[in-house]
C-alpha positions as CSV (number, residue, x, y, z in Angstrom):
1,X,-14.1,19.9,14.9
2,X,-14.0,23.8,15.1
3,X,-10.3,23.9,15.4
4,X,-7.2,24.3,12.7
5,X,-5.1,21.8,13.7
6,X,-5.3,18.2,13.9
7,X,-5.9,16.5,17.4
8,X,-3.0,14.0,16.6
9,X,-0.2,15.0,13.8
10,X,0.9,10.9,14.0
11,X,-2.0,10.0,11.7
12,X,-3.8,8.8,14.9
13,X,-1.7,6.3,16.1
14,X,-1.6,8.1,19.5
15,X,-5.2,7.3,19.8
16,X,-5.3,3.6,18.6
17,X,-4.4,3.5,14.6
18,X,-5.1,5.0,11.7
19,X,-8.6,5.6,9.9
20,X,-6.8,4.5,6.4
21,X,-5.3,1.2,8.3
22,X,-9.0,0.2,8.9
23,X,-9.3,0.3,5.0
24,X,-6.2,-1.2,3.8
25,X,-6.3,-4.2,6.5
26,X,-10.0,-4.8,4.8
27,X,-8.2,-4.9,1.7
28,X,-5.7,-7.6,2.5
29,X,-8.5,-9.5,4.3
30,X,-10.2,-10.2,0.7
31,X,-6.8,-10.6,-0.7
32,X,-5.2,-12.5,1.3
33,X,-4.9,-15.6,-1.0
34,X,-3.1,-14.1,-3.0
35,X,-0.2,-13.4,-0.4
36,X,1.5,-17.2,-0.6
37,X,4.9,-18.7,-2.1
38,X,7.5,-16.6,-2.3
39,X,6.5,-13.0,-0.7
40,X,8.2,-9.6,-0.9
41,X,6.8,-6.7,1.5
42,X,8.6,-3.5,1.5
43,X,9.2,-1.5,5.1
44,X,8.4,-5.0,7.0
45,X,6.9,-8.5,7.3
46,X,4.0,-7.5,9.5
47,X,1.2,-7.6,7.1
48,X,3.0,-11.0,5.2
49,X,3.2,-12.8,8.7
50,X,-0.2,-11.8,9.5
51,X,-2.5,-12.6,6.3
52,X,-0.3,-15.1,4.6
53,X,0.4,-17.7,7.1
54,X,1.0,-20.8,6.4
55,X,0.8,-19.8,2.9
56,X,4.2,-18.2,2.8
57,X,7.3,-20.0,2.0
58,X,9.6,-17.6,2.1
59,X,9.3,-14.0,3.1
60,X,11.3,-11.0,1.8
61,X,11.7,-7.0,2.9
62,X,12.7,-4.4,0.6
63,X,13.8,-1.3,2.6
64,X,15.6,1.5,1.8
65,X,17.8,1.7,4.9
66,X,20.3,-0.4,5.7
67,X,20.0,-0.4,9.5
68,X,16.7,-2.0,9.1
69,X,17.7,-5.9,10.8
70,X,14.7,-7.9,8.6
71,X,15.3,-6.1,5.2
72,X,16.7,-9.0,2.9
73,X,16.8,-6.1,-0.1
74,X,18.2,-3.1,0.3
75,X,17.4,-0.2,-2.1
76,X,14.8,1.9,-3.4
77,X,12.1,0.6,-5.5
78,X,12.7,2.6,-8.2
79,X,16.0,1.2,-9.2
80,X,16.7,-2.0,-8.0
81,X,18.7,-4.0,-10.9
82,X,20.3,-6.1,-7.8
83,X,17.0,-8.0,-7.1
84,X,16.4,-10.7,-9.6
85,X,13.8,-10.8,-12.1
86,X,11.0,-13.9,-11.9
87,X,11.5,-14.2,-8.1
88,X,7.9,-13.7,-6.1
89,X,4.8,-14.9,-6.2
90,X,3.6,-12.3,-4.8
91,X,4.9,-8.3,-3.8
92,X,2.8,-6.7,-0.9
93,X,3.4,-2.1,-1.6
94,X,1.3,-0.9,0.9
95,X,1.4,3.2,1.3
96,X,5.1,3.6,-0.3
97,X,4.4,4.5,-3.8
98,X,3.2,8.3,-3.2
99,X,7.3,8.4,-1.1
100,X,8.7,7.1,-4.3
101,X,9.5,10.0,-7.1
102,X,9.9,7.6,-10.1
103,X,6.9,5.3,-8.7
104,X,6.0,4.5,-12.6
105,X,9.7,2.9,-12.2
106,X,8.8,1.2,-9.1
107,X,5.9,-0.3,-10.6
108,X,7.5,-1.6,-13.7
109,X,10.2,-3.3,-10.6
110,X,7.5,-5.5,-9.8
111,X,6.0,-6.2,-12.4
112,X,10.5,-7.1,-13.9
113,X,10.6,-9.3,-10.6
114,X,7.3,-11.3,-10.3
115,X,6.7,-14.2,-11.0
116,X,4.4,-15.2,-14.0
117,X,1.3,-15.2,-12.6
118,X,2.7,-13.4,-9.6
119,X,-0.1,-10.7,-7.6
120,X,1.3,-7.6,-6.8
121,X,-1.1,-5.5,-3.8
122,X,-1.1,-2.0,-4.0
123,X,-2.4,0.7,-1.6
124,X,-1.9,4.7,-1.7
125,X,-3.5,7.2,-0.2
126,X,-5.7,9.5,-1.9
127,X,-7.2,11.9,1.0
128,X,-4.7,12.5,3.1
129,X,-2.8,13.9,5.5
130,X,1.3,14.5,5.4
131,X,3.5,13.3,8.1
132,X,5.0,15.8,10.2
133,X,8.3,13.7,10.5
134,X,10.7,11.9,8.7
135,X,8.7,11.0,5.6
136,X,7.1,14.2,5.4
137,X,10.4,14.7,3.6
138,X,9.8,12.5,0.7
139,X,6.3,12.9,0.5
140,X,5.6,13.3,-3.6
141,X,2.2,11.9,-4.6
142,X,-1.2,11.3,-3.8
143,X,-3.7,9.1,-5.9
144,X,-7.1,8.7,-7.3
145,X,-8.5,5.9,-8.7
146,X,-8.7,7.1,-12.1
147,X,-4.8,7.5,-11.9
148,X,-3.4,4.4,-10.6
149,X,-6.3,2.7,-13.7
150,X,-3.8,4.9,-15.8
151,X,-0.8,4.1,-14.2
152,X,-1.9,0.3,-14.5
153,X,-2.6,0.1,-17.7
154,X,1.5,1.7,-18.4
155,X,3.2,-0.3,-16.2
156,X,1.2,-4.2,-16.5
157,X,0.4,-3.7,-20.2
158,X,0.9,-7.6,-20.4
159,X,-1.2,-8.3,-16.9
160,X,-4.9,-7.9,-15.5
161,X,-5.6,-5.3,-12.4
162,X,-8.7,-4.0,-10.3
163,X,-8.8,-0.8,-8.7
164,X,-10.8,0.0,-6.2
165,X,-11.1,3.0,-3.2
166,X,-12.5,3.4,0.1
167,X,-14.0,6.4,2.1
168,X,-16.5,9.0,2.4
169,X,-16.6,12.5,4.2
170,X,-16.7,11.2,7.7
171,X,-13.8,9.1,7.1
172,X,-11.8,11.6,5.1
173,X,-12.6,14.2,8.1
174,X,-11.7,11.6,10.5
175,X,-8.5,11.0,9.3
176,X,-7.4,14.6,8.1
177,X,-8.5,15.5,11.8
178,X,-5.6,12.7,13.2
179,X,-8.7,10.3,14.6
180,X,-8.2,7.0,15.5
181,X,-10.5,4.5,12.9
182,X,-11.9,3.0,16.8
183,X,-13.4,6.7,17.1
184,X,-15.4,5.5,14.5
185,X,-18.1,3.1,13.7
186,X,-18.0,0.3,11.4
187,X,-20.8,1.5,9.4
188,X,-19.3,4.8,9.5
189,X,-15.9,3.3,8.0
190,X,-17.6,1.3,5.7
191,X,-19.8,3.8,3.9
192,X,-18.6,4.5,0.4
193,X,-18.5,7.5,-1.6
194,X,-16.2,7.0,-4.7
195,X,-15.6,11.1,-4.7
196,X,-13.7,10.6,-1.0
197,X,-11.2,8.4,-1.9
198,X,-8.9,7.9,1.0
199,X,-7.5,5.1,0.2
200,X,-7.1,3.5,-3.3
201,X,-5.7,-0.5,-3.6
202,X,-4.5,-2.3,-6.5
203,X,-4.6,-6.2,-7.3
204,X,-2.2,-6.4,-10.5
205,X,-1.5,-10.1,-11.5
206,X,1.4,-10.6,-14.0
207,X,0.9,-12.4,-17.3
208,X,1.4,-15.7,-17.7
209,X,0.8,-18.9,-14.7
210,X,2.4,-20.3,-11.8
């Protein structure tokens, strides 16, 4: 690792997927119960398809381009009116809050459009790298635990929410570097070291029941 630039500037994927994808797929792994009715996923279906299952009635994308052939929403996040309010049981916003400039506004989106007792799942990246292409454009934000409690606590006054991170200096080196999370151990991936947050999810469940 004595070198200044990264051995992949695609966040690894050239090399078999990202370190922080090894963190949020553990995420959805112990949340996946959560991802059932009505679901909304923004930028695709992929992770809906995958840990909802059978579980999913109905399965929604948000995107903000309208090329995009599976987007049943079109928009940004941030001000969406043309969605309806009460609609999903569950929203799944996985690394799309730190491209969002108003994500305070996105936030209060889902909490306007869940369900009562609706889950929303959250990941951002906290240690990270920026992308070289197209989003590297729109790239804002960055998060910490202690922010998105914060941030939480603004935008679901009315609802309950866990935060927790994942990472430690192996990890955060990994994935700065452009390593692929199969370059690396599971014990390595699963040691955790709250002050090396690379990644930081949210379970938010709305106020009020099914």
């Amino acid at each position: 690792m004595n070198r200044t630039t990264p051995f992949s500037k695609k966040f690894g994927y050239d090399r078999g997927g990202p370190v922080d994808r090894y963190y949020i797929k553990k995420f959805l792994e112990i949340e996946s119960g959560s991802i059932r009715g009505r679901v909304l996923e923004v930028g695709e279906n992929t992770y809906t398809r995958k840990y909802g299952g059978d579980k999913v009635t109905k399965m929604d994308v948000l995107h903000v381009d309208e090329s995009n052939e599976s987007a049943t929403f079109i928009g940004d996040l941030s001000n969406a009116p043309h969605i309806p309010d009460s609609t999903f049981d569950c929203i799944v916003l996985l690394q799309t809050l730190h491209l969002i400039y108003d994500f305070k506004q996105a936030l209060k989106t889902c909490h306007r459009i869940l369900k009562p007792g609706g889950t929303l799942l959250v990941t951002v990246p906290g240690i990270t790298p920026i992308d070289y292409e197209e989003w590297g454009y729109t790239w804002y934000w960055s998060f910490t635990d202690m922010a998105m409690k914060k941030i939480m606590t603004e935008t679901f006054p009315d609802g309950t929410f866990e935060v927790n991170n994942y990472g430690n200096v192996l990890s955060a080196s990994a994935f700065l570097y452009g390593m692929s999370e199969n370059e690396l151990t599971t014990d390595q991936l699963d040691e955790h070291d709250p002050n090396m947050q690379v990644t930081v999810t949210v379970r938010a469940v709305k106020k009020g029941k099914v």
